[in-house]
C-alpha positions as YAML, in Angstrom:
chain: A
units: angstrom
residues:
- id: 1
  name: UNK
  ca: [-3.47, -5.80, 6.32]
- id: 2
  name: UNK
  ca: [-0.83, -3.85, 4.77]
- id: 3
  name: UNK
  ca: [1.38, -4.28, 2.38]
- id: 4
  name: UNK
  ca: [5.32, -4.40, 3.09]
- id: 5
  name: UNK
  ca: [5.40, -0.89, 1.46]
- id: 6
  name: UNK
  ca: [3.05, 0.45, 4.15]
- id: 7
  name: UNK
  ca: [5.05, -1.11, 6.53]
- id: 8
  name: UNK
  ca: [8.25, 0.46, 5.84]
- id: 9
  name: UNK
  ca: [6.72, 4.00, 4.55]
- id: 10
  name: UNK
  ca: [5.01, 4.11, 8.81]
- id: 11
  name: UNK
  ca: [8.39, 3.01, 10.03]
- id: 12
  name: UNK
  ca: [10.15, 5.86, 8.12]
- id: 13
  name: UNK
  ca: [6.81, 8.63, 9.07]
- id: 14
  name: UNK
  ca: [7.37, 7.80, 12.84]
- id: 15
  name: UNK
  ca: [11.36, 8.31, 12.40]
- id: 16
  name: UNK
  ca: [12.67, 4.95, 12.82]
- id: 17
  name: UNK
  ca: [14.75, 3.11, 10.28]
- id: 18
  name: UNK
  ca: [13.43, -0.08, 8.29]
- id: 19
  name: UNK
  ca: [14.77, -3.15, 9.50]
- id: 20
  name: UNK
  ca: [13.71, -6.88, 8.73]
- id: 21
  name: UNK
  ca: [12.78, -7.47, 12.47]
- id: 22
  name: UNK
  ca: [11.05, -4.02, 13.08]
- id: 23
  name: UNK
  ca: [9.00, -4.85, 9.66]
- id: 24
  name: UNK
  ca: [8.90, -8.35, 11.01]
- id: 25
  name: UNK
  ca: [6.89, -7.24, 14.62]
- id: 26
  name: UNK
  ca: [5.27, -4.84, 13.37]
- id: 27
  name: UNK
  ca: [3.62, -7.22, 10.22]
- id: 28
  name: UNK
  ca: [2.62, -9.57, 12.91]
- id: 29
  name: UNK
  ca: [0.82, -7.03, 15.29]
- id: 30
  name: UNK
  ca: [-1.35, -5.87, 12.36]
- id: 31
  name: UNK
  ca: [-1.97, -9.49, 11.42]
- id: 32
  name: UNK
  ca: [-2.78, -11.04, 14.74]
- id: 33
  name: UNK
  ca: [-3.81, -8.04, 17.24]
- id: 34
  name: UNK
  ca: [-4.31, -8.32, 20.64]
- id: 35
  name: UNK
  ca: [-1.75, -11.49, 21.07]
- id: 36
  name: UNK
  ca: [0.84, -11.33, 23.84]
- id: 37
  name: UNK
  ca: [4.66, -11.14, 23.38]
- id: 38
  name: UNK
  ca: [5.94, -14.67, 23.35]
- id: 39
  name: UNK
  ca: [2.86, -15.20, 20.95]
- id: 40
  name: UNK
  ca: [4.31, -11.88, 18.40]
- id: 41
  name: UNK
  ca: [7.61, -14.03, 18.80]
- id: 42
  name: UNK
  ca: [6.27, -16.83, 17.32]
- id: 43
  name: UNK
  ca: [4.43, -14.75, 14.61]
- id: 44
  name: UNK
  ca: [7.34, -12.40, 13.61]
- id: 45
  name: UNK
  ca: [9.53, -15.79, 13.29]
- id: 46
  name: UNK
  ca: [6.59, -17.01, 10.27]
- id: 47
  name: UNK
  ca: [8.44, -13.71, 8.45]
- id: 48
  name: UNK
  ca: [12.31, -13.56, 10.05]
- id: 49
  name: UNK
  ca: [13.20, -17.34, 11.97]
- id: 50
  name: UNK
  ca: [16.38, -15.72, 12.84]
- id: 51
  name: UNK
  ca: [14.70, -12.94, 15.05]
- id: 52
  name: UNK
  ca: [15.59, -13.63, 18.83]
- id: 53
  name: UNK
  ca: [13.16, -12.81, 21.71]
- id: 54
  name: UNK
  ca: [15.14, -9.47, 22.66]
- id: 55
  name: UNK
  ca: [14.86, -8.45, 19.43]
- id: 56
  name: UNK
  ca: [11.13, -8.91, 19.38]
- id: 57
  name: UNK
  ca: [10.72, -6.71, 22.98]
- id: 58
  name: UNK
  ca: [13.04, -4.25, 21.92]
- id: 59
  name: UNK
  ca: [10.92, -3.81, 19.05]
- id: 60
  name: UNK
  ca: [7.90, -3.92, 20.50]
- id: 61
  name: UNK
  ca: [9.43, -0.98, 23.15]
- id: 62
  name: UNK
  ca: [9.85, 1.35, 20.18]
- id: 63
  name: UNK
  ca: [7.07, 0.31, 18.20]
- id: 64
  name: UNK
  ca: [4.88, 1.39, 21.45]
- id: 65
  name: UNK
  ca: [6.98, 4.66, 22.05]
- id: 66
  name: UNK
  ca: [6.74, 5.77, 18.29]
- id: 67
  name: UNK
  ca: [2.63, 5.41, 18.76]
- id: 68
  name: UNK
  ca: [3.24, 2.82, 15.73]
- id: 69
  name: UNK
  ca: [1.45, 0.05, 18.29]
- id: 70
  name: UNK
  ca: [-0.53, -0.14, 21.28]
- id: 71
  name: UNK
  ca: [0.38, -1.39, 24.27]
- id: 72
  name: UNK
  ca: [-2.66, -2.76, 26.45]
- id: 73
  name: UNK
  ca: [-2.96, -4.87, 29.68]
- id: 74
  name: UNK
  ca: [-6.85, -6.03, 30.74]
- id: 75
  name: UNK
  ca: [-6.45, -6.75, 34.76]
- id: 76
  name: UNK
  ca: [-5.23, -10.13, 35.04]
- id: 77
  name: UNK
  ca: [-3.76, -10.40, 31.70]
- id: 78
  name: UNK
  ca: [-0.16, -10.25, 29.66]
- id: 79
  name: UNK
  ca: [0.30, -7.17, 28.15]
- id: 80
  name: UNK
  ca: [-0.79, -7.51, 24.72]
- id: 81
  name: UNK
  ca: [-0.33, -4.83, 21.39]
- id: 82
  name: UNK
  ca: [-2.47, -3.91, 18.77]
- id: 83
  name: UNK
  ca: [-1.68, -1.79, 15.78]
- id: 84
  name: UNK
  ca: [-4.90, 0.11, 15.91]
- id: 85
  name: UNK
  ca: [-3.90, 3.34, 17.21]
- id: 86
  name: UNK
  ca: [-5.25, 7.11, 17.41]
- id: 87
  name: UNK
  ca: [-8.91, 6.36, 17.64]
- id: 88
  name: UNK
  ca: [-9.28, 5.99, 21.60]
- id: 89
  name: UNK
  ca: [-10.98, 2.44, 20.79]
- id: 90
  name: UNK
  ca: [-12.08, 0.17, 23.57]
- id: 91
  name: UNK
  ca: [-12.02, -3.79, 24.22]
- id: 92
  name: UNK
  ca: [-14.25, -6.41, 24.92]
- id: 93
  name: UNK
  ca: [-12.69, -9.15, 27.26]
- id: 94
  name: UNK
  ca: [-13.79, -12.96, 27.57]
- id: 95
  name: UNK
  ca: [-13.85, -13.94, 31.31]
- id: 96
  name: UNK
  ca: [-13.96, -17.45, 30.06]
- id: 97
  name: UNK
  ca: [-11.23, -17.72, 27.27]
- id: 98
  name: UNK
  ca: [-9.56, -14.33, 27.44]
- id: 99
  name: UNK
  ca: [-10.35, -13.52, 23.90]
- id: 100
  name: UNK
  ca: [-10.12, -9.49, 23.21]
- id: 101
  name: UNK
  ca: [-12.47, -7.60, 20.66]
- id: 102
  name: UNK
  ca: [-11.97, -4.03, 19.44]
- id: 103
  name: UNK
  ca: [-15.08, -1.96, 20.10]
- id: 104
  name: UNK
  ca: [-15.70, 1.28, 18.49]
- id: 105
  name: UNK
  ca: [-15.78, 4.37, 21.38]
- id: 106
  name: UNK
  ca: [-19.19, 4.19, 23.05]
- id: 107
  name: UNK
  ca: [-21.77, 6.37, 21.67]
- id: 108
  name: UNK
  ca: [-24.10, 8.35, 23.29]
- id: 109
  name: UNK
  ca: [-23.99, 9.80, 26.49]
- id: 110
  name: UNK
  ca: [-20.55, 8.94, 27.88]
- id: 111
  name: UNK
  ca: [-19.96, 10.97, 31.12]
- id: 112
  name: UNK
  ca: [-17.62, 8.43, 31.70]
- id: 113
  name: UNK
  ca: [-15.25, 9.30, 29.22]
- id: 114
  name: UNK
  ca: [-15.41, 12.65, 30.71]
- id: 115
  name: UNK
  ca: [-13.64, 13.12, 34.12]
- id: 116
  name: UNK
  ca: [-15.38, 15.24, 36.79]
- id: 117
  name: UNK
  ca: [-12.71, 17.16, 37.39]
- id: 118
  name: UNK
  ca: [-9.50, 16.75, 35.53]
- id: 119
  name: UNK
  ca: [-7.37, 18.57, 37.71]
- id: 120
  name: UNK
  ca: [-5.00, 20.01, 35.79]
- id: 121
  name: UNK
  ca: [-4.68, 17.08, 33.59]
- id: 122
  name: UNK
  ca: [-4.36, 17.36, 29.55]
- id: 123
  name: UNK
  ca: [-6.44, 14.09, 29.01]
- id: 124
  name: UNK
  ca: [-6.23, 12.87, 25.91]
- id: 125
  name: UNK
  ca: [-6.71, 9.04, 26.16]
- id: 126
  name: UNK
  ca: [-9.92, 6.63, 28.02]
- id: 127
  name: UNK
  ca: [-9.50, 3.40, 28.56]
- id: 128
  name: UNK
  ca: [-12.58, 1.28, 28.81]
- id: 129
  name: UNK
  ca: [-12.88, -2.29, 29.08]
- id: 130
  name: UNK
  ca: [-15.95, -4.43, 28.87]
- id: 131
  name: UNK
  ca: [-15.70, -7.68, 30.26]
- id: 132
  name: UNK
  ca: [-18.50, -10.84, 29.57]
- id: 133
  name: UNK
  ca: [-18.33, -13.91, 27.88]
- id: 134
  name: UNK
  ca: [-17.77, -14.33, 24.15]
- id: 135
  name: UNK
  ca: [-20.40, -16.34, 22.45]
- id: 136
  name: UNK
  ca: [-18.71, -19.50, 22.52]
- id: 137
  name: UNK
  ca: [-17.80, -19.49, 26.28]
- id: 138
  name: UNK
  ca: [-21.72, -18.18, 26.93]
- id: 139
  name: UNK
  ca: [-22.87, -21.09, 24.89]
- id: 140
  name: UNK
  ca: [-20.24, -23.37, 27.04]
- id: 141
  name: UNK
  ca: [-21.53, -21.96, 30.42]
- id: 142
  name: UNK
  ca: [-24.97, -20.26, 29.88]
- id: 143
  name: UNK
  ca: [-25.28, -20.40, 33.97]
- id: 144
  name: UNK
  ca: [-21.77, -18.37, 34.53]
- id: 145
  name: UNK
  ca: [-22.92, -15.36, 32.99]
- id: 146
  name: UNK
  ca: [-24.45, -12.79, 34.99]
- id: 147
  name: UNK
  ca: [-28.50, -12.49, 35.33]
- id: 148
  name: UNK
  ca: [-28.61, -8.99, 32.87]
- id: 149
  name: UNK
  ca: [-29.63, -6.24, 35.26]
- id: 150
  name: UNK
  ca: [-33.44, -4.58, 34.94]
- id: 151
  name: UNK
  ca: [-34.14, -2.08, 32.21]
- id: 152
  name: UNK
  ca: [-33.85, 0.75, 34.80]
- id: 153
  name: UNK
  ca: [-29.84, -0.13, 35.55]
- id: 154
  name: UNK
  ca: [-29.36, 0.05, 31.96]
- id: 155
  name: UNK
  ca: [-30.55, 3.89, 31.83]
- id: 156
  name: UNK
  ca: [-34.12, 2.90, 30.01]
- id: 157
  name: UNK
  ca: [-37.14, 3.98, 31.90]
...
């Protein structure tokens, strides 16, 4: 985690002044990633009680537009943030518990991070998502995950 120093010296590189709640937010982001708003609201009040809830999304808003944080929303979820940014990292998602991982970019062939045709486009970003069952929830309900699919499907001959 960094230090408060850190903190305020990326606040100042991405142009924005240093402010207890922006120091606040963006503390709690790289201490508990991938947790949803009203849970950063409750973290960033462990470091500043007095900061309100607008405060918090307001900060969050230029945290995100700054590239300081990243903003992302698996399909049925809250959007959540995550202070691991620039690497074009993916996430694991829990079916059962909604737990998030970070995964490094997938190695090897990866046509899919690769669009066909990108028609014009100046892509600079893939989102993947990978969604299972942590190992707790698996343990829970071994029957509720999927039957893996034959070595073939998995591109193994």
């Amino acid at each position: 985690m960094p230090d408060p120093a850190e903190l305020e010296r990326d606040l100042r590189t991405a142009g924005l002044r240093v402010t207890r709640p922006r120091l606040a937010v963006l503390d709690a982001v790289h201490t508990h990633p991938h947790l949803d708003t009203e849970a950063l609201i409750g973290a960033a009040r462990t470091r500043l009680a007095s900061i309100s809830h607008q405060a918090v999304y307001d900060v969050l808003r230029v945290l995100t537009d700054t590239g300081l944080v990243r903003r992302i929303q698996p399909q049925g979820s809250v959007a959540r943030y995550e202070a691991r940014v620039g690497d074009n990292h993916h996430h694991l998602v829990c079916r059962g518990c909604g737990a998030i991982v970070d995964v490094d970019c997938t190695v090897g062939a990866a046509s899919c991070l690769t669009p066909s045709d990108d028609v014009g486009f100046a892509v600079d970003e893939a989102e993947v998502v990978f969604w299972g069952r942590c190992p707790n929830c698996a343990a829970d309900h071994p029957t509720a995950t999927p039957p893996s699919p034959p070595d073939v499907q998995r591109g193994r001959p």
